[in-house]
BAKELUM-87806 format. One record per residue: residue in three letters; z, y, x of N, C-alpha, C in turn. Coordinates in steps of 0.05 Angstrom, whole numbers, plus 5000, padded with zeros to 4 digits. Example, Ala and Ser with C-alpha at 12.3 -4.5 7.8 and 13.67 -1.06 7.14 Angstrom:
BEGIN
ALA515648865264515649105246515649345264SER514249555257514349795273515750015258
//
This chain:
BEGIN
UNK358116314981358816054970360316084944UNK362116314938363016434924361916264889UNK358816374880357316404865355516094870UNK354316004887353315784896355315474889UNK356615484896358015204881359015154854UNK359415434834358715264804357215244800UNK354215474804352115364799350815154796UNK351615034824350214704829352014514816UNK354414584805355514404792354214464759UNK353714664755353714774727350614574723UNK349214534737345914514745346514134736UNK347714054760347713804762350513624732UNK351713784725353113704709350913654667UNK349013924672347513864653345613674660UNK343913664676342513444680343813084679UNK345913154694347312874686347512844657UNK348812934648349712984611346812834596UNK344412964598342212924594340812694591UNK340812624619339812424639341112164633UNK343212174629345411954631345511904595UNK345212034588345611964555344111754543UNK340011954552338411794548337611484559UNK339311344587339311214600341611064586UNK343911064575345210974561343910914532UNK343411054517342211024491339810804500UNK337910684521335810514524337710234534UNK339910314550341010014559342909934534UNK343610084525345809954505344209884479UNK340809954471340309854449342209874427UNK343710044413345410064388347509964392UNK348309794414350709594418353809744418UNK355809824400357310034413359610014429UNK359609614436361909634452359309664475UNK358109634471356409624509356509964516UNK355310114485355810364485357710534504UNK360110404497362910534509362510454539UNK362010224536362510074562360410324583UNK357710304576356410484590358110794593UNK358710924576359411114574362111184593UNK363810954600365510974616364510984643UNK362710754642362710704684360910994686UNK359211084666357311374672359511534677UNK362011624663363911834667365111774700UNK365511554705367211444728364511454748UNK362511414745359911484765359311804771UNK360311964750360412134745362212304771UNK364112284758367312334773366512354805UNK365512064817365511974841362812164854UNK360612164840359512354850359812654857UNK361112714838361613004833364113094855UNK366112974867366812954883365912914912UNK363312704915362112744938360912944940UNK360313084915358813324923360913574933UNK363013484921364413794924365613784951UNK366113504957366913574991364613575018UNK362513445006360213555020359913945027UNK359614034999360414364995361914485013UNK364014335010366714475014367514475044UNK366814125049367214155083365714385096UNK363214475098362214705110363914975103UNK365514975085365815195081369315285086UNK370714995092373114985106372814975122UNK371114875143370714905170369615165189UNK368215365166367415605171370715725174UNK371915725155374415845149376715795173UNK377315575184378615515195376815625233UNK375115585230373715735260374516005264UNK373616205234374416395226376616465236UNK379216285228381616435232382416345260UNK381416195268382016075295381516305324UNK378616405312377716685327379216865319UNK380016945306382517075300384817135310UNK385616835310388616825322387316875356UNK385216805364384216865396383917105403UNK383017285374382917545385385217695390UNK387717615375389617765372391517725394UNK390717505400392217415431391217535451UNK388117645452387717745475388218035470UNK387718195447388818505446391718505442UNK393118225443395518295447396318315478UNK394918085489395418045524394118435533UNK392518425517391118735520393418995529UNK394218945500395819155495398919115512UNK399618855517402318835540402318905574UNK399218835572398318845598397419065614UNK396319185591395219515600396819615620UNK396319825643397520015658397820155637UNK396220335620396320545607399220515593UNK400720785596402820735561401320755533UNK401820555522400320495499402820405476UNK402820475448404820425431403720485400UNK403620345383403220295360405720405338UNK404720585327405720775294405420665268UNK406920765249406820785223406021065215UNK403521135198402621335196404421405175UNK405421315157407321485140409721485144UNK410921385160414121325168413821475192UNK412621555209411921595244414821425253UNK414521215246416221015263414920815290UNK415920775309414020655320414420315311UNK411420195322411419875312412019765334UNK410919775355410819595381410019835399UNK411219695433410019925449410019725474UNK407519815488408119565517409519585541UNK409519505561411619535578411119765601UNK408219815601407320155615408720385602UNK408820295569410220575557413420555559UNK415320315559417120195565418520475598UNK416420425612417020445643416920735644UNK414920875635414421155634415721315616UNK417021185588419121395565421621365585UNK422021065588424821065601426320965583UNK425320885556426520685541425420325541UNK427720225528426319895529424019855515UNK424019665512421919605484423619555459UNK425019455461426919385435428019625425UNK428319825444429320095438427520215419UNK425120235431422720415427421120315398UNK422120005382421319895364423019965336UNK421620215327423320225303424920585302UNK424320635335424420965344422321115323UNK424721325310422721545306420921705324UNK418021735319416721845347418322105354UNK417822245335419622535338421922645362UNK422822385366424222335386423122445418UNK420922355413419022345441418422665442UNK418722775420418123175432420323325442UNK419423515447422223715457421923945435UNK424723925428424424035401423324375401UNK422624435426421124715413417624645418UNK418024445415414524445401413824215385UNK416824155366416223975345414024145325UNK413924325331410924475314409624345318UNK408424335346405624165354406223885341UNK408123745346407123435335407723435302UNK408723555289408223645258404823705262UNK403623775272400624005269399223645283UNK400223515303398523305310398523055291UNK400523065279400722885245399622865225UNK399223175216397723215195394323225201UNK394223245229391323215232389922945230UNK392622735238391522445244391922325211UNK392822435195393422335165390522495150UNK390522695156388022755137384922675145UNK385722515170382522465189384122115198UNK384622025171385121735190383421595201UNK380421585194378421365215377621595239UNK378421745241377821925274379221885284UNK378621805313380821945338381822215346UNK383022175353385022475358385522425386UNK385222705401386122705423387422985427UNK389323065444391523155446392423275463UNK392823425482395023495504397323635504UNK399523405506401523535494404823535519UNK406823575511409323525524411523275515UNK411423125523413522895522416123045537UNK418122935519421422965539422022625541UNK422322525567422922255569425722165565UNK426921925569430021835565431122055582UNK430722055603433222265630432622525618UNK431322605606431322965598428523045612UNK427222955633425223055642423223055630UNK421223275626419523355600416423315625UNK413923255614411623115632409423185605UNK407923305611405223395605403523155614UNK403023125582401422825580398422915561UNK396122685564394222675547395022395520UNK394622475499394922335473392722245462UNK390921995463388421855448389921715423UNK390021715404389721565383386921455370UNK388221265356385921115337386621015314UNK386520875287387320755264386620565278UNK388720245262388619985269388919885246UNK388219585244388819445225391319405226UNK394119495204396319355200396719255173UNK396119145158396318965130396219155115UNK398819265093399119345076399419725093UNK400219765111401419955125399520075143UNK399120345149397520455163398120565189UNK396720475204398020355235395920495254UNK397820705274395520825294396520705317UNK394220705335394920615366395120895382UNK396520845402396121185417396321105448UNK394821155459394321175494395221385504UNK396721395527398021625537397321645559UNK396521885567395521865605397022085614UNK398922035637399622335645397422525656UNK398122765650397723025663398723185682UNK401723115694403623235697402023415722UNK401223235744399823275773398223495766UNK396823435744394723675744395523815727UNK396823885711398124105699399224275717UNK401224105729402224275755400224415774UNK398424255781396624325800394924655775UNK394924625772393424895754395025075747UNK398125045725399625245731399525395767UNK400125235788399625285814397625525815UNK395425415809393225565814393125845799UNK394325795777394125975761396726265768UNK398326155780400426415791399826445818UNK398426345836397326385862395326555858UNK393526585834391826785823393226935816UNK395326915801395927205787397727385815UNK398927175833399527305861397527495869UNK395827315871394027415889392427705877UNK391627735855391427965838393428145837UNK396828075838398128245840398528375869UNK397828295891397928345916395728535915UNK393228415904391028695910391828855893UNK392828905875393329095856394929375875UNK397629145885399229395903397129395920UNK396429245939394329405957392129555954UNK391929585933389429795917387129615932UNK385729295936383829295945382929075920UNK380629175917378529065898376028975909UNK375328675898372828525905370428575882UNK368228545898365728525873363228305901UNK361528295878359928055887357028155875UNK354528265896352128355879350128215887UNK348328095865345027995876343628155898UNK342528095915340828295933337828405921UNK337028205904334528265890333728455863UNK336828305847336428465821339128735826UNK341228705844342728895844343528945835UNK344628735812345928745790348828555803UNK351128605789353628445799355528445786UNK357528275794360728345773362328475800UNK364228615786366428745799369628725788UNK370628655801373828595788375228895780UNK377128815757378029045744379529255764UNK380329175782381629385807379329545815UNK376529345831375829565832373629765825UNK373529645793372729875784374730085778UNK377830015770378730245777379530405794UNK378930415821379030535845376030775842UNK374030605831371630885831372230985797UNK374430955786375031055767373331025741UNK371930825738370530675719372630535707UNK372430415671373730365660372029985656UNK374729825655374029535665373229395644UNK371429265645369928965620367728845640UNK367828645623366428395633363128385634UNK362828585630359828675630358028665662UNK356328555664354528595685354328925695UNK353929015719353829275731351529205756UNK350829455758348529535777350529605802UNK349329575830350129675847351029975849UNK348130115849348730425854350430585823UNK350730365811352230495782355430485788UNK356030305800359130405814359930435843UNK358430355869359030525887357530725893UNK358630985890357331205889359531325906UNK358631465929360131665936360231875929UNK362332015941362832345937360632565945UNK359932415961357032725968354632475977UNK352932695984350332485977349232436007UNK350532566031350932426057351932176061UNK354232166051355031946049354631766027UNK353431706009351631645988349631476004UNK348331736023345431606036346431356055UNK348431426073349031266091349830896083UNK352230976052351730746044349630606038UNK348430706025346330536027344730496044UNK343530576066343630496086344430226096UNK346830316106348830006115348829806096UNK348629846064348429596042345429516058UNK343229646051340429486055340729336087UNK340529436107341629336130342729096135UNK345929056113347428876115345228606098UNK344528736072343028506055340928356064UNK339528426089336928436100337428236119UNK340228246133341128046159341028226181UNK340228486190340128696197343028626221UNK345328716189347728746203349528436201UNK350228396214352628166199353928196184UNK356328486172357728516152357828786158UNK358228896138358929176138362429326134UNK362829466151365729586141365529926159UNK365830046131365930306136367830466117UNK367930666127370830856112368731126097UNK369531206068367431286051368931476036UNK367831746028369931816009367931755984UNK369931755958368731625927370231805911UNK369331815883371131925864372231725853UNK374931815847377431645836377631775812UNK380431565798380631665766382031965773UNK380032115737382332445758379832545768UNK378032425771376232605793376832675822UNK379332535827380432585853378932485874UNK378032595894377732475924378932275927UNK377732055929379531825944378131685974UNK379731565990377531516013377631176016UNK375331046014375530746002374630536032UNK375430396041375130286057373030066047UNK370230046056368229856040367529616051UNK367729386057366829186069365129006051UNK363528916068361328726055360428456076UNK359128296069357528096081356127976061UNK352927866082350727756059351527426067UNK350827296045351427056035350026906022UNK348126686029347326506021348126305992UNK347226295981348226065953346626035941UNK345525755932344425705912341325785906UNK340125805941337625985937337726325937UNK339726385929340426645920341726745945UNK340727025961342627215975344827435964UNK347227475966348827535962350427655975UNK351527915970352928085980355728105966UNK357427945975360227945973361628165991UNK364028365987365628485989367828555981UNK368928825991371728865977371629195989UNK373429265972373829655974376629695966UNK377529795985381129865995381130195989UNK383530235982383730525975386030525999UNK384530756019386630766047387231026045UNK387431226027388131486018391131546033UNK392431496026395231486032395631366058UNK394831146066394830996097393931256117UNK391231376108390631506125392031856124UNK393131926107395332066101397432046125UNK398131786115400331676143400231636163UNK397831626173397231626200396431846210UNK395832066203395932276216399332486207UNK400632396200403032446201404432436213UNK404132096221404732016244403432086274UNK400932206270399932326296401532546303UNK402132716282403832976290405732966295UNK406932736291409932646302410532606320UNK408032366331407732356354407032606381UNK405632786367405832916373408133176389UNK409733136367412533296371414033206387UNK414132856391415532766410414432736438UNK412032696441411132906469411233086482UNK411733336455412733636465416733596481UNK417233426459420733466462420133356493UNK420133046503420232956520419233016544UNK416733276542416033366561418333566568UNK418633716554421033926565422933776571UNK424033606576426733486577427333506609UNK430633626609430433686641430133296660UNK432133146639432032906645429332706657UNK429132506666426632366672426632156656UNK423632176640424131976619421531876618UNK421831546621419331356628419631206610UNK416731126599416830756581415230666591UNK415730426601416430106614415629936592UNK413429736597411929456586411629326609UNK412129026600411928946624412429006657UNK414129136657415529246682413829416697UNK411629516681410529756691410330046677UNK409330236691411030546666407530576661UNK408530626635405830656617406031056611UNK407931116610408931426610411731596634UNK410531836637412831896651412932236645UNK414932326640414032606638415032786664UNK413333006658414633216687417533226707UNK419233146687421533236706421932886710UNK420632706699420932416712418532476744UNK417132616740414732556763416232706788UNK418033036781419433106803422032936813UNK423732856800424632596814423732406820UNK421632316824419932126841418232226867UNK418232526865416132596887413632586878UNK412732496859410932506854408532736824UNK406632726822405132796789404932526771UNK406032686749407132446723404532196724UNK401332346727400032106723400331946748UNK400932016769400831866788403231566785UNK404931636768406631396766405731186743UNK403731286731401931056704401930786721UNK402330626707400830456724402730256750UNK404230456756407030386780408230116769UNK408929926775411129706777413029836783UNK415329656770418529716778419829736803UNK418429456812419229396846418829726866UNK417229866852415830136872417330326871UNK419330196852420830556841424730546851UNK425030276854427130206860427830056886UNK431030096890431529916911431129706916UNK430229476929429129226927432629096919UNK435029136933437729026920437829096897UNK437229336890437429346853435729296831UNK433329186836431129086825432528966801UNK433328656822432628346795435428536776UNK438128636787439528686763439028956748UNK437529056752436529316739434129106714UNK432728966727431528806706433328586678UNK435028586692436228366685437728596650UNK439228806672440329016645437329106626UNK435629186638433229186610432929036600UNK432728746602431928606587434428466575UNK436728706568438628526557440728396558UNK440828276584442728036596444628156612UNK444828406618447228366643447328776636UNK448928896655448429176658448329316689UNK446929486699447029486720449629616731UNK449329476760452929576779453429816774UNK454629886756456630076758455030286745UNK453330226724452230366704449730496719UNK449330396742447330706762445830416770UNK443330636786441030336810439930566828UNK439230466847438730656871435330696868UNK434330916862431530876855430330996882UNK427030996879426431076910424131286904UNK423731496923422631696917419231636934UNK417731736932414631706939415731736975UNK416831886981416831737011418731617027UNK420331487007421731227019425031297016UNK425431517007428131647016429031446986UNK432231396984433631256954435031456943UNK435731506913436731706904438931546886UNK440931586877443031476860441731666827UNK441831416805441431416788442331326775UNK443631416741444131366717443331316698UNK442131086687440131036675441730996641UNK439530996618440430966601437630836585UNK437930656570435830586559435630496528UNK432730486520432130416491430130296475UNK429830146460427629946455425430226438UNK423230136446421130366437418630126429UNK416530346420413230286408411730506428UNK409530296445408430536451405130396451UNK403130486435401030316446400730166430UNK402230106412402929886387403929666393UNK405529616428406929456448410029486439UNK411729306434414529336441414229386472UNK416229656479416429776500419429816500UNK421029966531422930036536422730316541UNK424830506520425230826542427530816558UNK426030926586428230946601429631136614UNK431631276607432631566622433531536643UNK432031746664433431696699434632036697UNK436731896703439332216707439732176732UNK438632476762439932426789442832496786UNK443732276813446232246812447132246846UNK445332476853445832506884447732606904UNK449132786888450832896894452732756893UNK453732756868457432626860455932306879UNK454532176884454231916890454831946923UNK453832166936454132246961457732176970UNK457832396950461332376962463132136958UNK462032006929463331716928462531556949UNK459431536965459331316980460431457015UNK461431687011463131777044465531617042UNK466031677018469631507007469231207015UNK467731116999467530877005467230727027UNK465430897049464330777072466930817096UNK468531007083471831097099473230817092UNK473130657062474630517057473530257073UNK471130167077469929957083470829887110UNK470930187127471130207162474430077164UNK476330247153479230117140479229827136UNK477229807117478029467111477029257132UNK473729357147473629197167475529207187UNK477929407200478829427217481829247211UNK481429217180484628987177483228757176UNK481228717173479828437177479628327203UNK478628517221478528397248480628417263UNK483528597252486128457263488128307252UNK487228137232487727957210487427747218UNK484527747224482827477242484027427270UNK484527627279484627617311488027507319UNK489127557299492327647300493927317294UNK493427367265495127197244493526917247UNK490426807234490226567241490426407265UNK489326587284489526457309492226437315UNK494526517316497426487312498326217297UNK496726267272498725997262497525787272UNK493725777271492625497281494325457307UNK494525697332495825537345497925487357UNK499925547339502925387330503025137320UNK501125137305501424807289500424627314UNK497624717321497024487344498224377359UNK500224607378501624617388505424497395UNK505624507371508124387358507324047350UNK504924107331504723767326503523627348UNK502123687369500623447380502123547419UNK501923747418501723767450504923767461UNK506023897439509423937441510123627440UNK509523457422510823217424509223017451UNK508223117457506322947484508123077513UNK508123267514510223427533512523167528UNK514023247506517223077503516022807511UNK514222687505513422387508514022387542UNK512322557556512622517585515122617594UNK516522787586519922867604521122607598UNK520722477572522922227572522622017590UNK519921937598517821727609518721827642UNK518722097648519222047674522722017683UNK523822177655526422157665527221707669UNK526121667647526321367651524921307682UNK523021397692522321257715523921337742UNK525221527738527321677757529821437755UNK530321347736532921187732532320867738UNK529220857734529120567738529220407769UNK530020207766530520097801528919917811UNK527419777783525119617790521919767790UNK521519687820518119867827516019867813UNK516319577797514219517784514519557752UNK516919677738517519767716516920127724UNK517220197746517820497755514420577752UNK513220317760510320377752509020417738UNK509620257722509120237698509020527671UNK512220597685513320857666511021127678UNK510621167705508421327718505521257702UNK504921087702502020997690501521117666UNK504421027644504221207621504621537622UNK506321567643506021857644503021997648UNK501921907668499821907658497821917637UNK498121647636495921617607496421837579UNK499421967579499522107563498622427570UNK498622557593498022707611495022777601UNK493622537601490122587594490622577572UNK491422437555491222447531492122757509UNK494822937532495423187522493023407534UNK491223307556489823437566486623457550UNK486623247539484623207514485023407490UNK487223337477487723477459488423797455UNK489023827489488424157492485824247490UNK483924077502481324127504479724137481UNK480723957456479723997435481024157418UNK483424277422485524497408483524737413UNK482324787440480624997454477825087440UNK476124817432474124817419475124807386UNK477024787376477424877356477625087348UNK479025267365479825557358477425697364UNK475425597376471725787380470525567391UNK469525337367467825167376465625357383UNK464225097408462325307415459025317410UNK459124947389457524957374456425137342UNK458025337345458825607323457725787337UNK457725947357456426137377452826027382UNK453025737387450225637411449025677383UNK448625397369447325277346447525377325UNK450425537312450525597284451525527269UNK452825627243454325517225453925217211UNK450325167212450324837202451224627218UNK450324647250450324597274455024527269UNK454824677275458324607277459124527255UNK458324577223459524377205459624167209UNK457524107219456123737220457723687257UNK458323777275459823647288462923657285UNK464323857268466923787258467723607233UNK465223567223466023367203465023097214UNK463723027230463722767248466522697268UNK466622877274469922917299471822867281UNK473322927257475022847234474622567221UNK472422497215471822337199471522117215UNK471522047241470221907256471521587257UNK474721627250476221497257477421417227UNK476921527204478521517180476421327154UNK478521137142476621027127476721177099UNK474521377101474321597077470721677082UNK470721617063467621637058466621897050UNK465022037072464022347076460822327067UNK460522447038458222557039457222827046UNK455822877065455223117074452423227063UNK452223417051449923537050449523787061UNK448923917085448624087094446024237096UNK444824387082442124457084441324737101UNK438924727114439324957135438825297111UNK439525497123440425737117437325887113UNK436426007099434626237112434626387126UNK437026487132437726707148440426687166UNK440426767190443126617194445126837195UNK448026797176449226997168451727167193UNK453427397189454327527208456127337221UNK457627347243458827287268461327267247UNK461127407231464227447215464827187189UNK462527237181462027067158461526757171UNK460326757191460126467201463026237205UNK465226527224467826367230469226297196UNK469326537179470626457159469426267138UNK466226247142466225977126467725667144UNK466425787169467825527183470625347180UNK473125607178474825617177476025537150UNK474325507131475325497104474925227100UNK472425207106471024887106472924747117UNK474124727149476324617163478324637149UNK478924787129482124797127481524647107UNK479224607077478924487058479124227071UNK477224067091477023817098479923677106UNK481123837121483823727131486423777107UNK485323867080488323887062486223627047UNK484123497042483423287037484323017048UNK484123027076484822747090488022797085UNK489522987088492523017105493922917078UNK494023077053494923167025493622987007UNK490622977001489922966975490322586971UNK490422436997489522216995487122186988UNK484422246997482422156975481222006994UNK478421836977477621636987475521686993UNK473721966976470722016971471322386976UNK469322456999469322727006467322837003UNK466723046986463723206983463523406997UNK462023507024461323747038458823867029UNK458824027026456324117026455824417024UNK453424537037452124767048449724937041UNK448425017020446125097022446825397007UNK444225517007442525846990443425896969UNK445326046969446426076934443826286926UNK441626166918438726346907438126706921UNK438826646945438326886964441227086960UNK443327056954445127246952446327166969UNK447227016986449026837001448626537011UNK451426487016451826287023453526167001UNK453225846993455725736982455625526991UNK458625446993460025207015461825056983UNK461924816984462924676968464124416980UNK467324466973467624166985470624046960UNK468923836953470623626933470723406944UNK473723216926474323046938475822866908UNK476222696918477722486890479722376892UNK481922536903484522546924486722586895UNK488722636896491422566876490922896865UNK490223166873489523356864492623546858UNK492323696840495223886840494924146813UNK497424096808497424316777495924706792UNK493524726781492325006791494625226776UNK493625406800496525676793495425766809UNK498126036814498026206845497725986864UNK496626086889496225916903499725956929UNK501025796928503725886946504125636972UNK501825446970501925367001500025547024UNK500925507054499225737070496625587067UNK495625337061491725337073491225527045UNK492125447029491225547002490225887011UNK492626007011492726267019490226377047UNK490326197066489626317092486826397075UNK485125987066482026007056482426277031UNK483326477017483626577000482626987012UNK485026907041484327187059482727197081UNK481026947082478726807101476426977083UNK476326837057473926877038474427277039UNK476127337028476927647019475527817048UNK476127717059476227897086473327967095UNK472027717088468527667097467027777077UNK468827897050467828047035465727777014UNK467627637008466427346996469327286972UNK469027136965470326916942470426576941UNK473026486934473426246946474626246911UNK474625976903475425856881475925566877UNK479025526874480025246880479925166844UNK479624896838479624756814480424486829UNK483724406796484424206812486324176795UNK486723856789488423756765489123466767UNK492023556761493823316775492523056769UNK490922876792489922586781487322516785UNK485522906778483022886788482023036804UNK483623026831481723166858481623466861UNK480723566870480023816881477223896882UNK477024226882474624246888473824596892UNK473424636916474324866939470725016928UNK469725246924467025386921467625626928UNK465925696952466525926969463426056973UNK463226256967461826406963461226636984UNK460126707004459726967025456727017023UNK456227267029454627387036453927317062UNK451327357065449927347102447227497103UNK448427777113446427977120446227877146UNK443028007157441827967181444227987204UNK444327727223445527857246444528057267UNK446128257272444328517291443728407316UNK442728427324441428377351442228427371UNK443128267391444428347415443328557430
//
């Protein structure tokens, strides 16, 4: 339109000129005021037209203009909603200032600056200054290539200091007078990381085969052609590049038996023959040295293609060491056989070795004890703690265990032991030192001391308790029942009325049975005879009904029956303890709640327990007599009694005996 509207003015302005003259010159006939007169309303006809024409023109071409900028202002609203809205960080530059112009609120969130911040930021800012090289080098690229994009992978340092491996898209934009790039940022960080990762888990992993001298390779089955990693070509002492290799061009053995055989086992394996191959080979190494290579393979499917994947270990030195270790082993079979001592290793509680002078303290030949369990070799009492000291937890009695010889006889032993390898098993060694002699004479001593101690026990028992129980009985209940009746009859002697005199007789009486009772049960106290008939459960449970019968004190009893029923000896003194515990509960403790109870201390005994929730007492020496008696009750029966008890919270009596078989009448 530019060119088009003078034209048509230039066009229509001569024609008018023309047109209009000769049309004037015919109406005005020579006349020259009509002349003028025409000549005016033509200029003013003129005018009026020339104006309808120009806004005819013009409207099309202001209304183009104004649509024009209207789309405009629409577009800029939507690559502005664009550019605010984006996830991506996105931020707009000055190519010659590297100042930034605008940035949106993704890039806002991810620098860690505002936007107001970030408007007017030198970018420079955004590197870490040891690789302001790189964004110098990414500047000059985007200035000398302004209509290209540039893309980038570079390092950002954000507001907090933390630096993030990002991707960089740029583009040129329209900015007026000023040259304006856009730039898109996508992190990398995840996968940067994720690949450094990968990339030192490889170089691990390369460094691991390196020390392990084992090298992989990978060969076609058809063409036999393959790659081999730089290890292990240097193991067959070939020098390493990236060149394709033939099979038989680097594993080659040392002699041509073994030569043949590999190959062999390769065709075999490649064929499906074998499933994988692994064999031990000797090869030449760098040096020319003998080396001996451990070769593994398997065939493998891919891609249409069969494939023989492997790996080759240099076990030179391994196998060095293991026959070093044979001779060692060796040596320590010689030592141990000569040893006058008996020396066994134990897995799993059975002997996996025994040498000669272990087989003549057993009675037996060394192989004959392979194979043996523990239980076969020892006393069945010294078993679980002889187990208990191997494995750690305890030591056996008195450093020794009574072991047993092939025909039944027990021998005293000194054992000493040590954590061992046998078999490629954590194992135990165990030294048996006899100890028959010096043990002989200690157990004459002892069995002198035992006969001694039973003979103060059974005049201990026989003497002193029964003495005091029956003094106390005696004094408290039957002595004052006596005095009850001398007074009662002396009163009936003095009285004058028959029927008062009767009266006083009646009670003499009634007290009479009543002292005649209490002898009778004084009698069954001192050898109830449900303790002889029935047994120690049997008479707990009727002396704690007979006490309790009458008292408002609440008895829980748990009495559980025995496996075995224990000696004549051990029966009275648990009895006796139990009785003396129950009666310093009702008499002393005040309590309201009584615990009895009886069962299997896990086959060693018996244990008796009796608690209560009675006023209790500061624990010490024990210096009242029940305390004492239950103390030389327990001692005597060759048992243990243990009082716990504190002023406020109760008592609580645990007595402990043994109960070997009673002998048989």
């Amino acid at each position: 339109m530019a060119w088009r509207i003078p034209l048509l003015y230039l066009l229509f302005g001569t024609a008018w000129v023309l047109a209009s003259d000769r049309v004037v010159a015919l109406l005005g006939a020579g006349d020259a005021q009509t002349m003028a007169r025409f000549q005016a309303w033509k200029g003013g006809l003129f005018m009026g037209v020339t104006a309808l024409l120009l806004y005819l023109l013009l409207r099309v071409v202001v209304a183009r203009q104004l649509e024009s900028e209207r789309r405009t202002r629409e577009s800029e609203a939507r690559y502005r909603l664009l550019f605010d809205d984006n996830p991506n960080p996105m931020w707009t530059y000055e190519v010659d200032t590297l100042r930034i112009v605008d940035a949106n609120q993704a890039a806002s969130g991810f620098l860690g600056w505002s936007r107001g911040e970030l408007r007017g930021m030198d970018m420079a800012v955004l590197w870490p200054p040891e690789h302001h090289g790189l964004f110098l080098e990414a500047v000059r690229s985007a200035r000398d290539n302004p209509g290209q994009p540039q893309t980038t992978t570079v390092r950002l340092r954000l507001n907090d200091g933390r630096v993030r491996d990002v991707e960089l898209r740029s583009t040129e934009v329209a900015g007026g007078a000023q040259r304006v790039r856009l730039v898109v940022l996508t992190d990398r960080t995840a996968e940067m990381d994720s690949q450094r990762a990968r990339e030192e888990a490889l170089a691990r992993l390369q460094e691991a085969q390196r020390l392990a001298r084992l090298g992989s390779w990978e060969v076609d089955t058809v063409t036999l052609q393959g790659r081999f990693c730089p290890i292990m070509l240097g193991l067959v002492g070939q020098a390493p590049d990236a060149r394709p290799r033939g099979l038989g061009e680097v594993l080659v053995a040392a002699d041509a038996d073994s030569q043949a055989r590999l190959e062999r086992l390769l065709a075999d394996t490649a064929a499906g023959r074998d499933r994988e191959l692994d064999v031990l080979l000797p090869f030449t190494g760098p040096g020319g040295q003998e080396r001996l290579l451990r070769v593994r393979a398997r065939r493998v499917e891919e891609d249409g293609r069969v494939l023989l994947r492997g790996t080759a270990q240099d076990v030179t030195e391994e196998q060095h060491t293991r026959q070093l270790l044979d001779e060692r082993e060796q040596q320590f079979r010689e030592l141990v056989r000569i040893l006058p001592d008996g020396v066994m290793i134990l897995s799993g509680g059975h002997v996996f070795y025994a040498n000669p002078a272990c087989g003549g303290l057993f009675g037996r030949q060394p192989e004959a004890l392979l194979g043996e369990p523990l239980s076969a070799l020892v006393a069945p009492e010294d078993l679980e703690p002889l187990r208990a000291w191997l494995e750690g937890e305890a030591e056996p009695p008195g450093g020794a265990a009574h072991m047993r010889r092939a025909d039944g006889t027990l021998f005293p032993a000194s054992l000493s032991r040590a954590a061992a390898r046998y078999g490629g098993k954590a194992c135990t060694l165990l030294l048996v030192r006899d100890l028959s002699e010096p043990e002989r004479m200690r157990d004459a001593l002892a069995a002198g001391n035992r006969e001694l101690q039973a003979m103060a026990r059974r005049l201990f028992t026989a003497q002193e308790d029964e003495r005091r129980a029956i003094s106390r009985e005696l004094h408290d209940d039957v002595g004052q029942a006596i005095t009850a009746m001398k007074l009662s009859a002396h009163a009936a002697m003095a009285e004058d009325d028959d029927g008062r005199r009767r009266e006083s007789l009646e009670d003499i009486s009634a007290t009479a049975a009543a002292t005649l009772d209490k002898l009778r049960n004084l009698s069954m106290l001192l050898r109830p005879p449900q303790l002889d008939a029935l047994g120690l459960e049997a008479a707990l449970r009727w002396h704690a009904g007979v006490l309790f019968r009458n008292l408002p004190v609440l008895l829980e009893a748990d009495i559980q029956p025995l496996p075995r029923r224990p000696e004549r000896e051990v029966e009275q003194a648990c009895f006796r303890i139990a009785q003396e515990a129950l009666t310093n509960a009702v008499r002393h403790a005040g309590a309201s709640r009584i615990a009895l109870s009886l069962r299997d201390d896990d086959g060693r005994g018996l244990l008796l327990q009796v608690e209560d929730d009675g006023c209790g007492f500061q624990a010490g020496p024990a210096r009242g007599l029940g305390l004492v008696i239950m103390r030389e009750r327990a001692q005597s029966a060759g048992g243990q009694v243990s009082i716990e008890s504190r002023p406020g919270h109760g008592t609580r009596v645990c007595l402990r005996l043994p109960y070997p078989l009673q002998a048989a009448a």
